[in-house]
C-alpha positions, 0 to 999 in steps of 0.5 A: 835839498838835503846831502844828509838825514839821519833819524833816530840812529843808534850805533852799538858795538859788542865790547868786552864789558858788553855791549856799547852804546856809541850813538844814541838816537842821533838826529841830523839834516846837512843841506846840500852845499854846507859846510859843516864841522862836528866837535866834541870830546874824546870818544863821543862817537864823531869819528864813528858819525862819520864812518856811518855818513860816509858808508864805511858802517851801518847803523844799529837802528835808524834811517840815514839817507844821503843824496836822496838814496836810503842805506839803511839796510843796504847790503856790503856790496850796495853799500861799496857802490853808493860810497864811491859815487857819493863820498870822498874822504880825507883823514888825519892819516892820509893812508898812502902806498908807499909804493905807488908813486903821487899820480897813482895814489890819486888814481886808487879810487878806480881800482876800487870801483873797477873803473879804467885810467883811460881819462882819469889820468888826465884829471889827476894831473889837474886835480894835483894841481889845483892842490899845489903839487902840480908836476909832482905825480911822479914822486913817491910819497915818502919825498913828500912832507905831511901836509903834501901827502894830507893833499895827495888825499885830498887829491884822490877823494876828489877824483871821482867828483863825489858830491860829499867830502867827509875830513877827520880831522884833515889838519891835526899834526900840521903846523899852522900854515899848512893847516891853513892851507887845508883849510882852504883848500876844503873850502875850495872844494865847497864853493865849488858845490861839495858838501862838506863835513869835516870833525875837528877839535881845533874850534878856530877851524871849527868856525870857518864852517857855515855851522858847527855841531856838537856831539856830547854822550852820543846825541847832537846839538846845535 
């Protein structure tokens, strides 16, 4: 079963020279359980790819259907709603408060879905734990180094149990062991049935994946 088809997509921003074409009739079927990494050069469109994947924009013109339900056309609102059950997120700048300590870092998803802590809290805890920071959730985050918060993130994308984790480029700027251990911990996460997309430009990262795809000029090839 696919996670993800995309058909046909275009992705166009109005640019100060006129209008830019990032994607261009993009093509793309990720089957349920993959592990996927998207490379390609500077500005190709793969961090703008996943924004569309992960619901944070719409397409300019084609069909993107994730987990059987077709967004194309979807309004903010519905948009907001099938991107909290569908996808969690890690990216190379993990975006925490800094006023909020570890645990509750974790636990922001609900505030954005209008959900209660009530059982949440619990499953917080186990999920810093199965990142290696258990009994850590009441430190800030600013005691934390950055492969430590780029967990916390992963923590936190996890919470809901979303069946898709899209990581933009979830080990740049970490040395090579902590980076390691994102690594695994995405793959983790996948043996335990997520699909997983992640961009990256490390190729030795790359080809821990099941596939690897190349975006070049705004299409995918295999």
């Amino acid at each position: 079963m696919a996670m993800i088809t995309m058909q046909e997509v275009t992705k166009s921003y109005r640019g100060p020279g006129g209008l830019v074409r990032v994607l261009k009739g993009v093509d793309l079927r990720i089957e349920a359980g993959e592990f996927v990494a998207v490379m390609g050069p500077s500005g190709c469109g793969k961090s703008t790819l996943l924004s569309l994947i992960g619901l944070l924009s719409a397409p300019t013109k084609g069909s993107i259907v994730i987990d059987g339900a077709e967004t194309a056309g979807l309004r903010e609102k519905e948009r907001t709603r099938l991107r909290a059950e569908k996808a969690g997120f890690v990216f190379q700048f993990p975006s925490l408060v800094s006023t909020l300590d570890v645990r509750e870092n974790v636990l922001l998803p609900l505030i954005l879905t209008g959900r209660t802590e009530e059982g949440h809290r619990r499953r917080a805890d186990a999920l810093l734990e199965a990142v290696g920071l258990g009994g850590r959730g009441k430190e800030r985050t600013y005691q934390l180094s950055g492969g430590e918060q780029r967990r916390v993130a992963l923590a936190r994308a996890l919470l809901l149990d979303p069946p898709l984790l899209l990581a933009d480029e979830p080990t740049g700027a970490l040395d090579h062991e902590s980076a390691h251990e994102m690594l695994q911990l995405l793959q983790d996460a996948n043996g335990r049935g997520r699909t997983v997309v992640m961009v990256t430009h490390d190729r030795d990262l790359a080809r821990q994946a099941h596939r690897v795809l190349m975006l070049r000029d705004g299409v995918m090839a295999e």
